[in-house]
Residue, then its C-alpha position, 0 to 999 in steps of 0.5 A: x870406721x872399719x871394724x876387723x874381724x875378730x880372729x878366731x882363737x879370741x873368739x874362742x876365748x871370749x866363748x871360754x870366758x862366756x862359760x866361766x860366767x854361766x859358772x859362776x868363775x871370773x869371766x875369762x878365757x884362754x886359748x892355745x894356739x900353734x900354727x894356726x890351730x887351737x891346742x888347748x882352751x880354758x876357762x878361770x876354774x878357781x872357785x870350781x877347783x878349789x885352786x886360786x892358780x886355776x886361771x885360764x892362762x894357767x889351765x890353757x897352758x898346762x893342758x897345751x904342755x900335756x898335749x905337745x908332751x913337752x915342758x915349752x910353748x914354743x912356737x905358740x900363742x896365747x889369746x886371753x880375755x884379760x891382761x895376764x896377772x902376775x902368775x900368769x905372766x910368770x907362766x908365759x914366760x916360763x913356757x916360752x909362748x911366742x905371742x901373747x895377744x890379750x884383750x881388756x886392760x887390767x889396771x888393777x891386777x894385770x902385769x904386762x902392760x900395767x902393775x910389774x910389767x914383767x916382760x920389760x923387767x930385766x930379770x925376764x929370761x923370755x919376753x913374748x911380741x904382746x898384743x894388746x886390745x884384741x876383742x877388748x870391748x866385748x871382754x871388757x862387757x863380759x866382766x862389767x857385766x860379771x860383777x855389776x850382777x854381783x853388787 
């Protein structure tokens, strides 16, 4: 089985997620990237900033907006840890991120390719190329390992 290289920018995000553990958040990250160079990463950051919006996605892509002065994501790209929830996948779309490559399936929560599918919904005014199982085992261990510590 040949194994590829795990593209920067998802390890990046897997690093964000790493942090996001040692904090005591939700392990995952999320890193913005546009034309081969990292614009902005983040880490879930709910509990630390007492906002249940504090996702990674949807700090990465605040902090990209903030970075390129512009209310669109045009021409970038999105690597995150976990299938975006519903909030999140409203903010690709709003943001007009190009691609959206994600690492672990989230059967629960996640709504690009389970729960709402909100980029095939007809409603959807933008719909990102989606990249499922980028980095999925280790992001999916991160977070295994995240909540077996909890029980």
């Amino acid at each position: 089985m040949t194994r590829w290289p795990l593209p920067e920018p998802m390890r990046l995000a897997l690093e964000e997620a790493a942090r996001a553990a040692a904090e005591g958040e939700v392990p995952i990250g999320a890193v913005v990237v546009r034309d081969g160079k990292v614009i902005a990463a983040a880490h879930n950051q709910p509990r630390a900033l007492n906002d249940p919006t504090a996702h990674a996605e949807m700090l990465a892509i605040r902090a990209a907006l903030d970075r390129r002065g512009s209310g669109r994501l045009d021409g970038c790209d999105l690597y995150v840890t976990l299938e975006p929830c519903a909030m999140c996948a409203g903010a690709i779309a709003h943001a007009r991120l190009r691609r959206l490559y994600y690492g672990a399936e989230d059967p629960k929560a996640g709504a690009v390719d389970n729960g709402v599918r909100l980029f095939t919904q007809p409603t959807c005014h933008h719909r990102p190329e989606v990249i499922a199982g980028i980095g999925e085992r280790r992001a999916a261990v991160l977070l295994q390992s995240f909540f077996r510590d909890r029980r």
